[in-house]
N, C-alpha and C positions, 0 to 999 in steps of 0.2 A: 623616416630613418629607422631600420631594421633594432630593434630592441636585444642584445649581447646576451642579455640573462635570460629571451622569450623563451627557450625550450629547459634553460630551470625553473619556470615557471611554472610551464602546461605538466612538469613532471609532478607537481603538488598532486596527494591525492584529497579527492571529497570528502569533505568532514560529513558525519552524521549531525543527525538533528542536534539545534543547538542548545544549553542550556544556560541560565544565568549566573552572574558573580553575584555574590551578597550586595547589598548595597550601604552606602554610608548614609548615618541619618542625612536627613532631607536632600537629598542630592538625586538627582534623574537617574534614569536606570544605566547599565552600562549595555554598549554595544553586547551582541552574545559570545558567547565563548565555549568552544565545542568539547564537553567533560570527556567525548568518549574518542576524540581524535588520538590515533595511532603516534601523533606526532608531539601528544602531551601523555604520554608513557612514562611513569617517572624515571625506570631504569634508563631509557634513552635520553630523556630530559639531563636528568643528573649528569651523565656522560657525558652527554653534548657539552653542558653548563661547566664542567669540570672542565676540560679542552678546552673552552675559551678563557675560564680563566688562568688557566698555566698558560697560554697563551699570551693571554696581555699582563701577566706578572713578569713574566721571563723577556716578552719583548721591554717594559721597563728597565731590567736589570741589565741588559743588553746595551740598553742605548745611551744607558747612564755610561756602564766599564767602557763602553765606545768613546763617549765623550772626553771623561777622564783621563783615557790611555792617550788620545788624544792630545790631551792639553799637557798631559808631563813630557809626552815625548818633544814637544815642540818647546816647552817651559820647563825644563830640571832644575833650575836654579831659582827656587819661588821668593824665598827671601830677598837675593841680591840683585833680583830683577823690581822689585819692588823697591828695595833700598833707592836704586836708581831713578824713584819716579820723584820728582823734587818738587815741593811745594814754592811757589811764588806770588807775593804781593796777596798773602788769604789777609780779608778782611772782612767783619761782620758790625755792619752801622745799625742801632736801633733806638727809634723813632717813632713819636704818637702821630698817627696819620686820621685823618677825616675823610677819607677817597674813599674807604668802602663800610658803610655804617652796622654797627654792631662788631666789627673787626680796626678796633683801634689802635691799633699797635703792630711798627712795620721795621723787619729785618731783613736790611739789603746785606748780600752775601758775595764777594767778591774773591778772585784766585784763578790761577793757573797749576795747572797739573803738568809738569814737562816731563816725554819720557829721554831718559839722557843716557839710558841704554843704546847700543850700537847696533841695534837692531829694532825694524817697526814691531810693535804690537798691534795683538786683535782689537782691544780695546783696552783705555783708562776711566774707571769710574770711580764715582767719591759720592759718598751718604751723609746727607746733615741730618742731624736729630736735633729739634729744640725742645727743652726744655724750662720747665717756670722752676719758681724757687725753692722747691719741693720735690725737684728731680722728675716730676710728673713728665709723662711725652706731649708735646702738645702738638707736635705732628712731626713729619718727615718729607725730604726731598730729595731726588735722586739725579745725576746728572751721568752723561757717559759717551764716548767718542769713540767712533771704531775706526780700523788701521790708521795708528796713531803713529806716523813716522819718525826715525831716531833725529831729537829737534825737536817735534813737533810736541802736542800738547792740548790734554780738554783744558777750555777756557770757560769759566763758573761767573757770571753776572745777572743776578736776579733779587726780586723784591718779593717778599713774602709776608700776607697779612695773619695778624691772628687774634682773637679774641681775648688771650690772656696773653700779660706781657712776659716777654721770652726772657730769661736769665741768664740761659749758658744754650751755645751750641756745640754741637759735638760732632764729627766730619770723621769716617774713613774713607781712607781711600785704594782703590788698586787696580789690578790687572786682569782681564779676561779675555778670553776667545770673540771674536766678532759678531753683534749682532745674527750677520747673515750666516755665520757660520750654523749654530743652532737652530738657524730659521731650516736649514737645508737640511740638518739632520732631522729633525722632526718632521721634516714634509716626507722624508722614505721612510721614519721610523712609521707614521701615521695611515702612510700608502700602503704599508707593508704588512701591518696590524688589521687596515681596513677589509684587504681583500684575504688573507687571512680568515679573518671572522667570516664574509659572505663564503666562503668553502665550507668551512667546519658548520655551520647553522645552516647551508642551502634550504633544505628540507622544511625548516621550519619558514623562513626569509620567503620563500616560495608560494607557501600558503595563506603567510598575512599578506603579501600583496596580493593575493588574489582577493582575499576579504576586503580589502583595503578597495580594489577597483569595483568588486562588486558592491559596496555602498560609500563609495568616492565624495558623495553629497556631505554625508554623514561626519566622512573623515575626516573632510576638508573643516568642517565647519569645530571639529574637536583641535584643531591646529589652530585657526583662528585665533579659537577661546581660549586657550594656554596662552597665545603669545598675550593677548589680553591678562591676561591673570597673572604672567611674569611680570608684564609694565608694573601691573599693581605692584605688587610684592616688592618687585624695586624700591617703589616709592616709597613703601613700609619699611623696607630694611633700609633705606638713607636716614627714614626721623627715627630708628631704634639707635643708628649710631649716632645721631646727632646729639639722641637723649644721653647716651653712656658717654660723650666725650671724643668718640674715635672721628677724627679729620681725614685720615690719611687711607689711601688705598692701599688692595696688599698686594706683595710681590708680583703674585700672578700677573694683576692688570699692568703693574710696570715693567713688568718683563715683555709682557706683549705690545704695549706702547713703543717700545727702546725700536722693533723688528722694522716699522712703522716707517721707511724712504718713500718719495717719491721716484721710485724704481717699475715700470712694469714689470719684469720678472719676479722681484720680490714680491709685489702685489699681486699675482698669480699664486705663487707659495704661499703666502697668507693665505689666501681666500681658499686656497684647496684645503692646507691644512684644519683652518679653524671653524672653515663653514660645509666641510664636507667629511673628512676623515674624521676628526671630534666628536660631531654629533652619531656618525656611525659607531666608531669604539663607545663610548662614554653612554649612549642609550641602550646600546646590549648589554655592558658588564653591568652598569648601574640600575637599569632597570627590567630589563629581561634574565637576567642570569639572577639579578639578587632577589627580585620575586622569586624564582622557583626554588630558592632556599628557605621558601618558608612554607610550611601545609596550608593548605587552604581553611584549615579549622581557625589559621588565624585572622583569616580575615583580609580585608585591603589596609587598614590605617596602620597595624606593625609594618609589612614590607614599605607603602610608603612612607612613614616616618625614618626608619630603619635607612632605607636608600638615598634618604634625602640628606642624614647627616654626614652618612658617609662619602656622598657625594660633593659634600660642602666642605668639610674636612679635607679632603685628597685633593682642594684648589688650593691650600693656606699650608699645607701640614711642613712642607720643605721651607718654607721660613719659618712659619711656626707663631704668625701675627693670627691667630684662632680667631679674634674678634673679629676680623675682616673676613670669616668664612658665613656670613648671616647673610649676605645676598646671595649666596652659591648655595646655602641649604634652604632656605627660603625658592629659591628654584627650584631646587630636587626634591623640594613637596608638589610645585605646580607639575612636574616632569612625573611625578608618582603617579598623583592625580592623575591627569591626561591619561597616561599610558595604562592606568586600572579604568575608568573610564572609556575609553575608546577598544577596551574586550583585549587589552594586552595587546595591543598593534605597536611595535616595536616604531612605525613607520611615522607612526603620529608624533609620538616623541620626537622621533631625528628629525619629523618637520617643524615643529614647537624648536626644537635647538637649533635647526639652521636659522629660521627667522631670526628668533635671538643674535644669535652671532652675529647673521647680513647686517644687522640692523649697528651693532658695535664696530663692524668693518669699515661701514660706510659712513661711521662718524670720522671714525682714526682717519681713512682717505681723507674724507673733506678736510681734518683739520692738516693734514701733512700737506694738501694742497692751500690752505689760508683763507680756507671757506669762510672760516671764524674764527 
């Protein structure tokens, strides 16, 4: 099958001879990286890197006022559409349980959400928060129903364990736009950002897959390693929050959970959005764009530590649960790494991030299917 981007390709021009990145104590040398390429100019670089990011700043601001305008024009009355969502039969029983050891202590949560408004909603959702006797959080749970018809109503029945006994629960509730509605804008917001980026960077996009095919072995094997190195890290940032107390995921992951039918089409959206458009935006601005804001006199470990928090940060920052951003900067160290590592191949990374992602995809399906 004929390759779309083959003659942006063959337009790359030949780097000169290559030369080395510094290297980090003990760590293998990095792929090479060409000092004298035309196409790491810093005037051009900066410009380029500048365009992209007004680029993916502005497509944010964009799809946010989008959403927004959105949601008022359909919802003007935000109080008295809420007023209207009527709580029924809430009840919260708790219990010293022996079913799950080391978690002795169990809060069954019970209620109805009706919306009694004369018209359907996108959706009803309601947040419990427990806490011990100390006001401490000892976790959260989130529950939520999309086009909820006038009658109809999310229905809350579940059991929740936990290690310390729970005191008080604490439950908002309310209204939002649909699942798939936000599924659908972020799959153009993301398509639209993607192919965006491939215009404004050709030149450069051009050149790393050409180095990318010309030592393919190499490349593949720095992909590999990352996704390996992410596993890790995962694992590490679960016992770091296990150690500080944190239970509970943040927004991010339950907002992507929420997207999650057993829909073909919506399952297409996902999978474009989160394992193709993502890794595209999210490894240029975060790691191609925010390295060449640093001089080389600094070295690799400022721009990857640097990329990595703020890469961790901008998963957590809109709710603002910070502690839950330790497995997303703990990645955007293995994502630094790799991509200094592999001579700045922008391509390594988006394959270290598609993995990643396939790999959360295809858990979400299986459980929306009852794999497990």
């Amino acid at each position: 099958m004929p390759n779309p981007y083959e003659d942006l390709f063959k337009n790359a021009r030949t780097p000169a001879p290559a030369a080395s990145e510094p290297a980090l104590p003990g760590s293998p040398e990095p792929a090479p990286v060409d000092s004298s390429d035309p196409l790491d100019d810093l005037f051009k670089t900066r410009r380029t890197n500048l365009m992209l990011i007004v680029v993916y700043v502005l497509g944010l601001v964009l799809v946010n006022v989008a959403m927004y305008g959105i949601f008022m024009a359909r919802y003007p009355e935000i109080e008295s559409i809420t007023a209207n969502i009527v709580e029924i039969g809430i009840t919260s029983s708790h219990v010293e349980s022996d079913l799950y050891e080391g978690f002795p202590y169990a809060v069954t949560i019970v209620g109805r959400y009706e919306n009694r408004n004369s018209f359907s909603l996108g959706s009803i959702y309601v947040d419990y928060t427990f806490l011990d006797r100390e006001g401490k959080i000892l976790g959260k749970s989130s529950y939520s129903e999309d086009e909820v018809e006038s009658g109809g109503g999310l229905v809350v029945v579940d059991t929740l364990y936990f290690e310390t006994e729970v005191a008080s629960v604490v439950r908002e509730y309310g209204f939002d736009m649909s699942s798939t509605f936000y599924l659908v804008v972020n799959a153009i917001h993301g398509f639209a950002i993607a192919v965006a980026f491939l215009l404004i960077d050709r030149l450069h996009l051009a050149d790393r897959w050409r180095r990318f095919r010309k030592s393919w072995k190499s490349m593949v094997g720095h992909i590999v390693m990352g996704e390996v190195q992410v596993y890790l890290v995962l694992i590490l940032s679960t016992l770091a929050m296990d150690w500080l107390g944190i239970s509970s995921g943040s927004e991010n992951e339950s907002a992507i959970a929420s997207m999650f039918k057993p829909d073909a089409l919506v399952l297409v959206a996902l999978f474009l959005t989160l394992c193709v458009f993502t890794p595209i935006i999210e490894e240029t601005i975060f790691r191609k764009v925010f390295f060449g804001l640093f001089p080389k006199r600094f070295g690799p470990v400022v721009p990857i530590v640097a990329s990595g928090l703020v890469f961790g940060l901008m998963h957590v920052v809109a709710a603002g649960d910070y502690l839950q951003s330790i497995p997303y900067v703990m990645m955007g160290f293995v994502f630094g790494y790799v991509y200094w590592i592999s001579g700045k191949n922008v391509y390594v990374t988006i394959g270290v991030h598609f993995l990643n992602n396939l790999v959360s995809f295809l858990i979400y399906v299986a459980a929306i299917y009852g794999a497990f």
